[in-house]
N, C-alpha and C positions, 0 to 999 in steps of 0.2 A: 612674409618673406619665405621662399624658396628654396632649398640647395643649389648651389653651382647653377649647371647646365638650366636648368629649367625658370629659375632665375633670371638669365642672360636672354635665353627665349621671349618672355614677358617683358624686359626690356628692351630688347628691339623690336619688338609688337609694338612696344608703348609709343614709339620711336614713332609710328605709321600716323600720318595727317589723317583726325578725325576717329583715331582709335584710344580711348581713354585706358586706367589701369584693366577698369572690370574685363572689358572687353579684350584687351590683351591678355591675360587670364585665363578669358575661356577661349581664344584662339588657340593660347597654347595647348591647354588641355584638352581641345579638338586635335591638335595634331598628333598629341601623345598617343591617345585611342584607334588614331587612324591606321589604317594596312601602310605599311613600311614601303609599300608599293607606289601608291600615292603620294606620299611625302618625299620620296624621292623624284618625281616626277617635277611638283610644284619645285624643287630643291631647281632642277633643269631646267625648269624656264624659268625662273628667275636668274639662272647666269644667263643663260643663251638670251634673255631680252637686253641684257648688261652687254653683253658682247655684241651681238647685231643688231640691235636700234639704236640709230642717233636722229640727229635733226636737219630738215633739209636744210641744203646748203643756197637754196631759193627763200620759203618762206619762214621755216623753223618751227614746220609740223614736224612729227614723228616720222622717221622712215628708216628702210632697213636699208635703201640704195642713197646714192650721191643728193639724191633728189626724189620727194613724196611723188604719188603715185598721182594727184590734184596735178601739180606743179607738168609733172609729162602728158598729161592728157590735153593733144592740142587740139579739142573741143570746145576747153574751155575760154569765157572772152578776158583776152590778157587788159584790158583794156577798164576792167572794176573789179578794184580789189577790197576785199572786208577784210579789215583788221580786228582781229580776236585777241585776250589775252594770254587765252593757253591754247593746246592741244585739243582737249576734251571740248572746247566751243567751237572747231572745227565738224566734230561729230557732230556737235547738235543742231550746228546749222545743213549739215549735208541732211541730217533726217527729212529735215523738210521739203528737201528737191525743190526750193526755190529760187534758190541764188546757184547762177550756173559761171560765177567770176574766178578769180583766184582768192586768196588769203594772203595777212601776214598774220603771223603769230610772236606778239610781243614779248612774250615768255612772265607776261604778269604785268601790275599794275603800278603807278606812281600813289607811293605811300609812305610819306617822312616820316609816322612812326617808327614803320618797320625799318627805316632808313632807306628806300628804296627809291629814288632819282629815276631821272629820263635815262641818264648814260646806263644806268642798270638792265636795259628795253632793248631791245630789237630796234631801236627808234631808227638811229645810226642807217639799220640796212634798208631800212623802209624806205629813207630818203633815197640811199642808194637807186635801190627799185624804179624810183616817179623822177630819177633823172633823164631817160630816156625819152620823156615825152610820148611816150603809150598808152600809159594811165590817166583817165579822161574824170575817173569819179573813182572816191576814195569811201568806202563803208565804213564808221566807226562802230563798232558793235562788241566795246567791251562794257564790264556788268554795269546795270544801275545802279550803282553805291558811291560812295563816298571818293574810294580810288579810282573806279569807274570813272565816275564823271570828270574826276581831276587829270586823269590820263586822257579823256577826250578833250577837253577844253586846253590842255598842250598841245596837241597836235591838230588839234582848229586853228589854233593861233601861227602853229608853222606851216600849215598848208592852203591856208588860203592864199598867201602872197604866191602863191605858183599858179593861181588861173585851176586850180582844179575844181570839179564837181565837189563839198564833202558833205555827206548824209550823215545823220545817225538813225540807228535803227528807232521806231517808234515804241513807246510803253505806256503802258497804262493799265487797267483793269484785265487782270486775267477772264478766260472762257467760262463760263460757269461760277465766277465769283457772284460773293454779294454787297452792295455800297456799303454798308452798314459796316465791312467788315475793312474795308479798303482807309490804308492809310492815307495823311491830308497830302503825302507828295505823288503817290499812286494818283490819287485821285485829281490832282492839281493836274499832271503830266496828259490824263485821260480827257481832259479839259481841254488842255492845250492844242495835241494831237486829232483834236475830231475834225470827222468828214464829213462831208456833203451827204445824204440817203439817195441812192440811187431810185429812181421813181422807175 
């Protein structure tokens, strides 16, 4: 334990998803070393991302206007939308420059331990959305886990009585994996999922 201030540092470190004590610790005590310069800097954007990012009022990605930058770009086909859990699967899917649709972003996953419900979700606006009859094919593309699976097999159940397309994305053996190393649902999924060899 600490004195005061530096104490309280390490506790709101500790505060951070995915940063444990140690690591709060030496974050503090990285910022203590650092030019006063810098730490005021990061002090600055961390209000100013509090102050001007919120979520669009369309999908409920990140954004700093009414509406994400995806959401205005009328390039994109309004017509397939892939549903994400968060934010950050928004990024990961645009790395790949493959899917040129919209999103929604459900803000997380169905998960009764954590106590977390459909009404907890974006669900609500999603339907919103595919009332208009534009939306032809629905992407389910939240994780393969446990919560994963459980939030897509709800919302299979409520959108197939609308007539829509709904996919999910495919999974199985990563690039450069080895069987050997690959677990019996990986590998079950990789089973399932196969293709024709193009001759």
């Amino acid at each position: 334990m600490y004195e005061g201030v530096v104490q309280d540092l390490i506790d709101e470190l500790g505060r951070l998803p995915g940063v444990g004590p140690k690591s709060a610790q030496r974050i503090a005590f990285h910022i203590l070393q650092t030019d006063p310069v810098d730490v005021r800097r990061l002090a600055q954007v961390l209000i100013e991302v509090k102050d001007r990012v919120k979520f669009c009022a369309v999908c409920g990605n990140v954004a700093e206007e009414e509406t994400c930058r995806i959401c205005r770009d009328h390039r994109r086909d309004p017509a397939v939308i892939c549903v994400v859990e968060e934010s950050k699967d928004v990024v990961a899917i645009e790395r790949t420059r493959e899917f040129r649709g919209r999103y929604h972003v459900l803000g997380g996953a169905i998960s009764p331990i954590e106590g977390i419900g459909p009404d907890d979700l974006r669900i609500r606006e999603l339907m919103t959305r595919l009332a208009d009859g534009v939306v032809t094919e629905v992407i389910l593309a939240t994780d393969p886990n446990l919560e994963g699976e459980a939030t897509a097999t709800y919302l299979t159940r409520l959108l197939r009585p609308m007539g829509l397309r709904v996919t999910r994305l495919a999974s199985g053996l990563p690039v450069g994996g080895d069987l050997e190393y690959a677990d019996e649902v990986t590998l079950g999924r990789a089973f399932e999922g196969r293709r024709a060899v193009d001759e």
